[in-house]
Structures are given as structure tokens and as C-alpha cells.
C-alpha positions as CSV (number, residue, x, y, z in Angstrom):
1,X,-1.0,-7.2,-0.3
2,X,2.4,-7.6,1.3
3,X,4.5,-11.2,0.1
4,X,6.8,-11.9,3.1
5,X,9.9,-14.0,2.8
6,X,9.3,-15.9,5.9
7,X,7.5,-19.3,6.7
8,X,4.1,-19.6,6.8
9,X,2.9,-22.0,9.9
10,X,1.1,-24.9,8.5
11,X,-0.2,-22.8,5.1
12,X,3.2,-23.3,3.4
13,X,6.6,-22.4,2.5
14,X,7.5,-19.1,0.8
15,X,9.9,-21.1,-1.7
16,X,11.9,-19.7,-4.6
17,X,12.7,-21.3,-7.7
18,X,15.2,-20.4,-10.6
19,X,13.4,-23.8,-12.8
20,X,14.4,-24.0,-16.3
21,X,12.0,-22.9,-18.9
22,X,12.1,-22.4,-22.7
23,X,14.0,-19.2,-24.5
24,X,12.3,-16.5,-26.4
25,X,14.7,-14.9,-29.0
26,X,17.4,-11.7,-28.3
27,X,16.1,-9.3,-26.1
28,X,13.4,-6.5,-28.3
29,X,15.7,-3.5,-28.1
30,X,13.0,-1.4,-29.4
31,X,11.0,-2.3,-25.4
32,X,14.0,-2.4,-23.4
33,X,15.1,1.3,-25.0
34,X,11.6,2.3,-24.6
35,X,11.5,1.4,-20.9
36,X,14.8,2.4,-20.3
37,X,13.6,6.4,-21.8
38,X,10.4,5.9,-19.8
39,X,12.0,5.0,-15.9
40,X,12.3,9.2,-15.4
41,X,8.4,9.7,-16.0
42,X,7.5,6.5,-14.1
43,X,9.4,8.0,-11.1
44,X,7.2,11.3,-11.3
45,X,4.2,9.5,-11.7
46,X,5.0,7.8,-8.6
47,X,5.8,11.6,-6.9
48,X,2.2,12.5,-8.2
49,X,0.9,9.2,-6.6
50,X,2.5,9.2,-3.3
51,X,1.6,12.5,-2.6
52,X,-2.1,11.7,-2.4
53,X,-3.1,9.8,0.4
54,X,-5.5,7.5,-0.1
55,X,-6.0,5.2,3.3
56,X,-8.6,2.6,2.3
57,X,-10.9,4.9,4.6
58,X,-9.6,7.8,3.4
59,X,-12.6,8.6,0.6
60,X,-11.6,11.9,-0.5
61,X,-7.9,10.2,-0.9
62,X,-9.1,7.8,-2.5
63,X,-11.4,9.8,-5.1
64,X,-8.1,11.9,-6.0
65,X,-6.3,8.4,-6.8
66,X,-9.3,7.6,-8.8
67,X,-9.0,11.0,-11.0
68,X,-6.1,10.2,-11.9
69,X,-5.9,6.5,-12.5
70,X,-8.9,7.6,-14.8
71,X,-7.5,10.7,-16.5
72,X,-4.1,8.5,-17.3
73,X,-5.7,5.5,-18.9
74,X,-8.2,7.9,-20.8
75,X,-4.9,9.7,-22.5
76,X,-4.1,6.3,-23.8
77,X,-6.8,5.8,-25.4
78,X,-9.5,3.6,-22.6
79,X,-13.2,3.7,-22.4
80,X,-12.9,4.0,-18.3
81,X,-16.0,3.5,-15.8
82,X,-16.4,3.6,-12.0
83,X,-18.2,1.4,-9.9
84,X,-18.7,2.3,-6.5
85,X,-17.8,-1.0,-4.2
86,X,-20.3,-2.7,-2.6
87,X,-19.2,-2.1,0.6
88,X,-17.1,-0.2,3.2
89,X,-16.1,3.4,2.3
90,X,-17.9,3.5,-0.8
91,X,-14.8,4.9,-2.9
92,X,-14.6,3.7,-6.6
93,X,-13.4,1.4,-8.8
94,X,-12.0,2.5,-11.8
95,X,-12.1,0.2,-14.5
96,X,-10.9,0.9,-18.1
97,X,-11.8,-1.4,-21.4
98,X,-9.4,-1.5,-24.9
99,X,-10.5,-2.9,-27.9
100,X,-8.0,-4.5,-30.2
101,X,-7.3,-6.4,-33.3
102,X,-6.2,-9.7,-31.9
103,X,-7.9,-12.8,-30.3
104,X,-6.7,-12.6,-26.7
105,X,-8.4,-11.2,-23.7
106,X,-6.3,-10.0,-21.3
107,X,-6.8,-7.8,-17.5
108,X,-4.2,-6.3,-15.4
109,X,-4.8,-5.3,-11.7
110,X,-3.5,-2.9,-9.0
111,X,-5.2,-1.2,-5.6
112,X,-5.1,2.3,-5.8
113,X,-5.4,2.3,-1.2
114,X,-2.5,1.8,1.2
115,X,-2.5,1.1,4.7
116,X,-1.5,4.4,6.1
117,X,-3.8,6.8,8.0
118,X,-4.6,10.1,6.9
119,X,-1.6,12.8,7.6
120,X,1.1,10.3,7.7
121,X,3.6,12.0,4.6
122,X,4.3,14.2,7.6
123,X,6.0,11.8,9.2
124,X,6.9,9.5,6.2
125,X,7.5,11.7,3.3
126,X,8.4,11.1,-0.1
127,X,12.0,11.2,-0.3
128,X,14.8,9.5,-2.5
129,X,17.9,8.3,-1.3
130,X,20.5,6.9,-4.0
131,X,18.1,3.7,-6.2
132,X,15.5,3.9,-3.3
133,X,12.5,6.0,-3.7
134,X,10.7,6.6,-0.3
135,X,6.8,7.0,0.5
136,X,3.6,5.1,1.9
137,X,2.1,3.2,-0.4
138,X,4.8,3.3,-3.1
139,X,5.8,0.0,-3.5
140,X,2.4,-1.2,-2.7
141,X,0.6,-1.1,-4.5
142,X,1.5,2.5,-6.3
143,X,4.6,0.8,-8.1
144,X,2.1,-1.7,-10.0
145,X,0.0,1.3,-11.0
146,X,2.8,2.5,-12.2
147,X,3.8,-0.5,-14.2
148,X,0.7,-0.9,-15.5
149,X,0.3,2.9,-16.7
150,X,3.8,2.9,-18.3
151,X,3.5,0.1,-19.6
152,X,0.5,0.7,-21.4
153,X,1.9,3.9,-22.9
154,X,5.2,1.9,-24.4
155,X,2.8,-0.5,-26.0
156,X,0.2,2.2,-26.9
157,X,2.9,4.8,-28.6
158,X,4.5,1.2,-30.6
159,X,0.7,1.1,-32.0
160,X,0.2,-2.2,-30.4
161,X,-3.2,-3.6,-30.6
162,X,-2.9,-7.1,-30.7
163,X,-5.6,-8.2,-28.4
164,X,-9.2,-8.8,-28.4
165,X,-9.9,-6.6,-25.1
166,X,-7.4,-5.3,-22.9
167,X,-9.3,-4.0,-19.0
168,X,-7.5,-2.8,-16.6
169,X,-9.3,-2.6,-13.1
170,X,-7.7,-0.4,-10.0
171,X,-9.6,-1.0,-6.9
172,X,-9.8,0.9,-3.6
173,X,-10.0,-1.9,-0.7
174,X,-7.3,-4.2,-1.6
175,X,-6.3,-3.5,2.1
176,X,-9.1,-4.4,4.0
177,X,-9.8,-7.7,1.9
178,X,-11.3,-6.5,-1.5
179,X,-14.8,-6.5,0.8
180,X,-16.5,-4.4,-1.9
181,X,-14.6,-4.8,-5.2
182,X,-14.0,-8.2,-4.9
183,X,-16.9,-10.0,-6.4
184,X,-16.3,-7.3,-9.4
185,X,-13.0,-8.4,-10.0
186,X,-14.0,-12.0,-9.4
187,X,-16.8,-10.9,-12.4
188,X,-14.4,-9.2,-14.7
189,X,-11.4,-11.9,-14.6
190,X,-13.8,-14.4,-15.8
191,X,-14.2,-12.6,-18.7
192,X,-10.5,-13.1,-19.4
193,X,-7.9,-15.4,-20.8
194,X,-5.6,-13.7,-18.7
195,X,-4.7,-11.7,-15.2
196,X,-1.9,-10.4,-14.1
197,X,-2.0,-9.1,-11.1
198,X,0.3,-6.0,-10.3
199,X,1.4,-6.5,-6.3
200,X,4.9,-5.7,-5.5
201,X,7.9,-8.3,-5.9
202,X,10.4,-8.3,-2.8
203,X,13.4,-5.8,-3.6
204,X,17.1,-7.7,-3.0
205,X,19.3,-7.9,-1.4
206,X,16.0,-8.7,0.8
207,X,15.5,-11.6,-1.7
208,X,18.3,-13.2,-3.4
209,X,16.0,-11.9,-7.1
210,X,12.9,-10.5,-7.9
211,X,10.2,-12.9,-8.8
212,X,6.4,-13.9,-10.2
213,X,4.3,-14.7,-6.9
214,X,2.1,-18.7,-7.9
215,X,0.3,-18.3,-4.6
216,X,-1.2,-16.4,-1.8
217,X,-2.8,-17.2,1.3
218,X,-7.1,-16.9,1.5
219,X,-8.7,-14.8,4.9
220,X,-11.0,-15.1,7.5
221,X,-11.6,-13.5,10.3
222,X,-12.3,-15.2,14.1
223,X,-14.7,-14.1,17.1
224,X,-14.7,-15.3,20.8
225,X,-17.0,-14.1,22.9
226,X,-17.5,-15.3,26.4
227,X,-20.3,-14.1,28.7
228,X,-19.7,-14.5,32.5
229,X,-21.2,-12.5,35.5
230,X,-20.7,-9.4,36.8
231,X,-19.9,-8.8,40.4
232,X,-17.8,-7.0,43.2
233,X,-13.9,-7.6,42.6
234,X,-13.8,-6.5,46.0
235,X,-16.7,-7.8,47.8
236,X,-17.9,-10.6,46.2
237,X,-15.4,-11.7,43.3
238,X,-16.7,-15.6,44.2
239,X,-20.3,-14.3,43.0
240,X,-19.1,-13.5,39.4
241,X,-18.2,-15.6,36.4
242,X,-15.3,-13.9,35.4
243,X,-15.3,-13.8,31.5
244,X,-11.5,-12.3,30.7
245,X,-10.3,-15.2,32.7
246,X,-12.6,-17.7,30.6
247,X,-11.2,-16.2,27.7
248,X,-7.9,-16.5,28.1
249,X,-8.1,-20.2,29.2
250,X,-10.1,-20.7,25.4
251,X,-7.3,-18.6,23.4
252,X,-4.6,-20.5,25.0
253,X,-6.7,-23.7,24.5
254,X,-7.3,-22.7,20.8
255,X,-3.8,-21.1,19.7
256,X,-2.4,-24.1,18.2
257,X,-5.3,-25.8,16.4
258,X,-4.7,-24.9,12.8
259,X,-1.7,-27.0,12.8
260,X,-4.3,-30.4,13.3
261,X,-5.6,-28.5,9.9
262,X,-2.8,-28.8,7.0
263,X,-3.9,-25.4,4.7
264,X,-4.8,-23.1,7.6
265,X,-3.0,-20.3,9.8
266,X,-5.0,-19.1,12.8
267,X,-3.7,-16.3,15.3
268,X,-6.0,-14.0,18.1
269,X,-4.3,-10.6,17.6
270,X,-6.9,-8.6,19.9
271,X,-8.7,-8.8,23.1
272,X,-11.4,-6.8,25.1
273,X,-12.7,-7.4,28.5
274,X,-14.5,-5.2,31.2
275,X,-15.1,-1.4,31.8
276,X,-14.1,-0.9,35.4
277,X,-10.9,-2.5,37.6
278,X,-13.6,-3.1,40.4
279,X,-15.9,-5.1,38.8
280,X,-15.7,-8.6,37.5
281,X,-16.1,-8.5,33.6
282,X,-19.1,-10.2,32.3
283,X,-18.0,-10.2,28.7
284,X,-15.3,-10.9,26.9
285,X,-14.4,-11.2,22.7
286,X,-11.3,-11.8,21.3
287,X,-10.2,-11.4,17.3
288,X,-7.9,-13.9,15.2
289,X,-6.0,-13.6,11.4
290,X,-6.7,-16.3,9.8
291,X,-5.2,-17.7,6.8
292,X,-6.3,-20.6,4.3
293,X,-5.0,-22.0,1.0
294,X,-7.9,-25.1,0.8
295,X,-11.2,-24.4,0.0
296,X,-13.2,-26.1,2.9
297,X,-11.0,-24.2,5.6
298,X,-13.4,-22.5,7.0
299,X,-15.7,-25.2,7.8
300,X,-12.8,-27.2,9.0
301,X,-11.6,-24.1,11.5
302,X,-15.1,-23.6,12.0
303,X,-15.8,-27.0,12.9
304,X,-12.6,-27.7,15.5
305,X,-13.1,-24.1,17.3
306,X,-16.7,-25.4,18.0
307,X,-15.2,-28.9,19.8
308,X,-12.5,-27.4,21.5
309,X,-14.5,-24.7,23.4
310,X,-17.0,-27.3,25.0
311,X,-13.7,-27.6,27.7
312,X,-14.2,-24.8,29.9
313,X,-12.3,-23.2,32.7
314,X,-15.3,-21.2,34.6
315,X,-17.9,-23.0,35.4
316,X,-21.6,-21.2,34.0
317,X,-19.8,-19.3,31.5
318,X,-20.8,-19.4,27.7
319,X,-18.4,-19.8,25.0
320,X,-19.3,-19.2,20.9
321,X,-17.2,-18.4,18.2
322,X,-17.5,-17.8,15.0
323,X,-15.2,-18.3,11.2
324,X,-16.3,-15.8,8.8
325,X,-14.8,-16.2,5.0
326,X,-13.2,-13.0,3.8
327,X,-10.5,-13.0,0.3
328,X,-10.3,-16.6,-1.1
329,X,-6.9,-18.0,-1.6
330,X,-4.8,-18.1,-4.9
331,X,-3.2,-21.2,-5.9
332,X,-1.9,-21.0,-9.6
333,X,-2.3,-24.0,-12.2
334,X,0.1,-25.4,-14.5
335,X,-1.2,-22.4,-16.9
336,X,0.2,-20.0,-14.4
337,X,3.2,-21.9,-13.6
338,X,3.9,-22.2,-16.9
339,X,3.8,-18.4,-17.6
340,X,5.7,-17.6,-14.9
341,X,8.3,-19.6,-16.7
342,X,7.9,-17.4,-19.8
343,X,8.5,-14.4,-17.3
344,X,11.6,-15.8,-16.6
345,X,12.9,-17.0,-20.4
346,X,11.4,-13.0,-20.9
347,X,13.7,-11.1,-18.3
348,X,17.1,-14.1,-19.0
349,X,16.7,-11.5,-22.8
350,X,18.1,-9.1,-20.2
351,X,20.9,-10.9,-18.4
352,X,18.7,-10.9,-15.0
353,X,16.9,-13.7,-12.7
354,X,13.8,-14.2,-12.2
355,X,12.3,-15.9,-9.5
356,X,9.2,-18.3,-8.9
357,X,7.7,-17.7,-5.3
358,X,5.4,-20.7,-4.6
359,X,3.3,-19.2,-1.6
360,X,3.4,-16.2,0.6
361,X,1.0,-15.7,3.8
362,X,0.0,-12.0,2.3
363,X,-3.5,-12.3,0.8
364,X,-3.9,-10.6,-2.7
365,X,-7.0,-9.5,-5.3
366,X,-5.1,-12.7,-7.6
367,X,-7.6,-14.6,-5.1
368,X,-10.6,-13.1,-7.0
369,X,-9.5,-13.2,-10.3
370,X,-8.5,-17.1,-9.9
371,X,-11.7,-18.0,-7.9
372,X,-13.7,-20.0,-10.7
373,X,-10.5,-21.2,-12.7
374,X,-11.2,-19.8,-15.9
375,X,-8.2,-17.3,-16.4
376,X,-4.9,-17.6,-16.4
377,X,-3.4,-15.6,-13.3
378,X,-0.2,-14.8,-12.2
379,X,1.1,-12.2,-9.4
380,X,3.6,-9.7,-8.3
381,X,4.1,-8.2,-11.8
382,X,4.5,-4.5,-10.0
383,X,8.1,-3.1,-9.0
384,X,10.4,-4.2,-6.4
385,X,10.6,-2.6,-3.0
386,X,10.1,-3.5,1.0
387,X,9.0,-1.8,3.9
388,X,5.4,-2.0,2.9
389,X,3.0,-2.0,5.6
390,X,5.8,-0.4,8.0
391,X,8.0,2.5,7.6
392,X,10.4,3.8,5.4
393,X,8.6,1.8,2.4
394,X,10.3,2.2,-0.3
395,X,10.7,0.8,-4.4
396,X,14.4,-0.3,-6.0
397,X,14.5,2.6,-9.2
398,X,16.7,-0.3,-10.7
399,X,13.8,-2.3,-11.0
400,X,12.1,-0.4,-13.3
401,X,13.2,-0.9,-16.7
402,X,13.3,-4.8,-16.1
403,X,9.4,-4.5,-14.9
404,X,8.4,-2.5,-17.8
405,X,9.9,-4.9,-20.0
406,X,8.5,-7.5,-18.2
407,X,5.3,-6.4,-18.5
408,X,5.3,-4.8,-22.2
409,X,7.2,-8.3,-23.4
410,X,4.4,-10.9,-21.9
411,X,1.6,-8.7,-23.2
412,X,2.9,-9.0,-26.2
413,X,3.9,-12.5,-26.2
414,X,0.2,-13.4,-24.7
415,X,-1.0,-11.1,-27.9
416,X,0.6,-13.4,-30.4
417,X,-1.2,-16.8,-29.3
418,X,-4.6,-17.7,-30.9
């Protein structure tokens, strides 16, 4: 996942809001010294983390990040499984269950994959540079393992146990759409009172403050293809059908229809088309992003794609495309607005801001874990950075202790409700 600070075209508006909500008491000196002592390990757990490299292809990567999520929430005390995903790589899941004394049940999530291909710390290596720390995958989503980890230990060495059943699920596809862990996290979450969901917040001065993320967009994936005729280019071009040129005439034609569709985002980011410079290409396909926060999106895409390819430009071409659902989109209720407002009566105990980001077009697991309503679920409870997805990614150190005692303060806030 990767929340952007930049409009999204007819999905929404990445706002930020400072709203008023209701004070807890003085800040627990005992959680903020705790996290304060802890920020040192937190940073080497994130040296450990970054140097494995676990590309969401990357299955050996991937198993070594799965070792050691596993080993670290067994030392605090977790019955751990792993699931393999359903599909893709086949790497695992690695879920781990606490049993408590209280009446809540609550779930935290973060992906243990990053975008990066295998060998890239030689060109991007870990590196720190004044309050930044420097690696791929360390703000996202390494930083909410981290979070989540830590966090855990505070709570666990203050003999905290006030919850009915405490999971915690790290999954390896975040980045390619949750294809085979999402339906498990969908599975788990439901089982749950409350998520929260451990993608990174946006690092200032990029944003003004940190914040709590209410929404993210759903995906789908787009096909065009186009079948023409071959022929001559040299000899004979009036003989073919050419299918590149049909194509281009259907993306141009279909580049602006999501914004008939209020909810929706669609853009074709690649294109293939013939073998040979000689020959005029028969086929043609074409791939878009697309982007939804409304449940019926993809029928609606699906249904306006279909319409506006019966215009064509080549005469005895054919023309199909097809909408294919991928993560659905998270939208939080008032429950979740409402704890984000907590989150930000929790870290005013500290002196600091917290912001509300209504919507960002970077898809997220929180998608899952909201699907059938029944949780509670908010997002971006991991540590501040940028650059993710790019290079030079990178997490704020001074974040930290505020995340920590984010985190340790709202579980144990949520612990305390019957």
C-alpha cells in the first residue's frame, strides 16, 4: 500500500482533518518511557528486516521474513500458524493468536513483501542519514511490523492481557492485491471487534502531520484486445486490418470514461502490438489501473467499456474488453471515524497532531478486513516515512515513540470497553 497526498480523479480527495474529538486523561508515562527505551531496538529490528529481501515473488525472501515474523511473536508469548496463500508465489502467511483475560477481540495487520526485485539493497542499501532511516520496503510495510512487534513487547513485558483474543496476521502479497491472503484476512477480521491495519502514515514535512488513513481506494484490472489482419506493410498494407491502430483509436476513445462514473479511476498503463516492423499486426491488448470506492464499479466500468467500443475506427476489426475485480475498497463507518478521533485525543497526551486522511488512491489489506462490516477498522497505524514504491524509501526515527504509543495506548483503551 502506498497513501499519496495527491488528488484522486473522480475516486475522491485525499483530505486532512485536525476535527475535535474527546480527551483521555495525562499522557501514561509508564507507555511513553517504555517506547521512548524501546525506539533503539525497533530501529535494529528494522536493520534485520530490511536486509532480507522479500519481493512479493521473491519466495525464499519471503520465507526468511516469515521466520522471523514467526520467531518474534512466539518470544512474546503467540500460538503462530502459516497458511500458504491461495494463490501466486505460494509464500506464507503467518498468523499468530493471544488469549487474554478481557472481553475484546482485537487483530492487527502488516505485509511482510515490498515491491522491489531481488538484488536491489545493492543499489538501495540500508543506510541512515540524521532522523531518516534508508531501505526498500522500510517504511512499507516493514515499519508497521515493526510497530506491531514492539508494540506487542511494551504491552506484553507491562503484563497486559486485557483482551479476549489478540491475532496478528502478516501476509506476503499485499503488493500484488492480497490475491492469495486476501479472503483469509477477509475470514479472520470477521472474527474481530477490531483491525487496525499497520500501512505507513506520510512522513512531514511531506504532510503537514502524521495521520489515521478512513479510506482507500478498491482494484481492478482492464483488458483490450483487438484482432485485425495480418498483411504486407509493404506490399499490401490496404489488405490488413491493422489492430495497433484500432487500439489506439479504443484507448483514446475510453481514457476519460470513469469520470461519467462518480467512485471509479480508470487508466491503460501498457500496450502490445505486433512481432515484426514489416507486417501489419493482427492483434493487439492493452492493460488499465483501475480504482473503485462503490461496490457496483465494476459492473458499471464493465458495462460503459462494453458501449463505447461498438464505435470503431477499422472497419472488420473485433473489439472485447474485460473488468476483472481484484482488492475491494475500504470506506470506514462512524465506528472507525470515531476511533480515529480517539487516536488523535491519544497522541494530543503527547503535545503532537494527528491527522484524519479521508481517502487515498493506494489500495490496502483494510479492504479485506472491512469487507462484510462487522469489525471496526482503521489504517496507517505503522510509522512515518515516503519514498515507498520509488527510491531512497525511507521512515522518520522521530516517529517512533509517538507510533508506539499510539498503538500500545488504543490497545489498551479498546481493552477496557465491554
Amino acid at each position: 500500500m502506498k497513501p499519496a497526498i495527491k488528488r484522486l480523479a473522480s475516486v475522491g480527495l485525499f483530505s486532512l482533518t485536525l476535527a475535535a474529538s474527546p480527551a483521555f486523561a495525562a499522557a501514561d508515562e509508564k507507555l511513553r518511557t517504555a517506547a521512548e527505551q524501546a525506539k533503539p531496538a525497533v530501529i535494529e529490528s528494522l536493520h534485520d528486516m530490511v536486509m532480507i529481501e522479500s519481493g512479493s515473488a521473491d519466495v525464499e525472501g519471503l520465507k526468511r521474513m516469515a521466520d522471523f515474523t514467526e520467531a518474534r511473536l512466539k518470544a512474546l508469548g503467540a500460538k503462530t500458524e502459516r497458511r500458504k496463500t491461495t494463490q501466486g508465489a505460494g509464500a506464507d502467511i503467518v498468523i499468530g493468536t493471544f488469549e487474554g483475560t478481557g472481553t475484546k477481540k482485537l487483530m492487527l495487520i502488516a505485509h511482510m513483501d515490498t515491491v522491489y526485485e531481488h538484488g536491489i539493497l545493492a543499489s538501495q542499501p540500508y543506510k541512515v542519514d540524521g532522523n531518516r532511516v534508508y531501505g526498500p520496503g522500510i517504511a512499507d510495510d516493514k515499519g508497521g511490523i515493526a510497530v506491531i512487534l514492539h508494540s506487542l513487547k511494551i504491552l506484553n513485558d507491562a503484563g497486559w492481557r486485557d483482551y479476549a483474543k489478540l491475532t496478528v496476521a502478516f501476509n506476503p502479497d499485499e503488493e500484488v492485491g492480497s490475491i492469495g491472503s486476501g479472503e483469509i484476512i477477509a475470514e479472520l477480521a470477521d472474527q474481530h471487534d477490531v483491525v487496525l491495519s499497520c500501512e505507513p502514515t506520510v512522513a512531514p514535512p511531506v504532510a503537514r502531520n502524521e495521520s489515521l488513513l478512513l479510506g482507500a481506494s478498491g482494484t481492478a484490472t482492464g483488458t483490450m484486445e483487438v484482432k485485425g489482419k495480418a498483411s504486407h506493410a509493404g506490399a499490401a498494407p490496404q489488405l490488413g486490418r491493422n489492430a495497433l491502430l484500432e487500439l489506439a483509436h479504443q484507448l483514446l476513445q475510453t481514457q476519460d470514461i470513469a469520470k461519467t462514473i462518480p467512485g471509479t479511476q480508470l487508466n491503460w498503463t501498457t500496450a502490445k502490438a505486433g512481432t515484426v516492423r514489416n507486417q501489419i499486426p493482427e492483434s493487439a491488448t492493452a492493460g488499465a489501473d483501475i480504482r473503485l470506492t462503490i461496490p457496483d464499479g465494476v459492473q458499471k466500468l464493465q458495462a460503459a467499456l462494453d458501449e463505447k467500443i461498438k464505435t470503431r475506427l477499422i472497419p472488420d476489426t473485433e473489439v472485447s474488453v474485460k473488468v476483472v475485480a481484484g482488492r475491494p475498497p475500504f470506506v470506514a463507518d462512524d465506528r472507525g471515524r470515531a476511533l480515529a478521533k480517539e487516536g488523535q485525543a491519544i497522541y494530543g497526551e503527547i503535545d503532537r497532531q494527528l491527522a484524519i486522511a479521508e481517502m487515498t488512491g493506494g489500495a490496502t489489506d483494510a479492504g479485506y478486513a472491512a469487507r462484510s462490516g462487522k469489525a471496526i477498522v482503521v489504517e496507517s497505524f505503522g510509522l512515518a516515512g515516503w519514498g515507498y514504491h520509488a527510491r531512497d524509501e525511507y521512515i522518520d526515527t522521530d516517529s517512533i515513540v509517538p507510533r508506539l504509543y499510539l498503538m500500545t495506548r488504543m490497545l489498551t483503551e479498546l481493552g477496557k470497553r465491554k
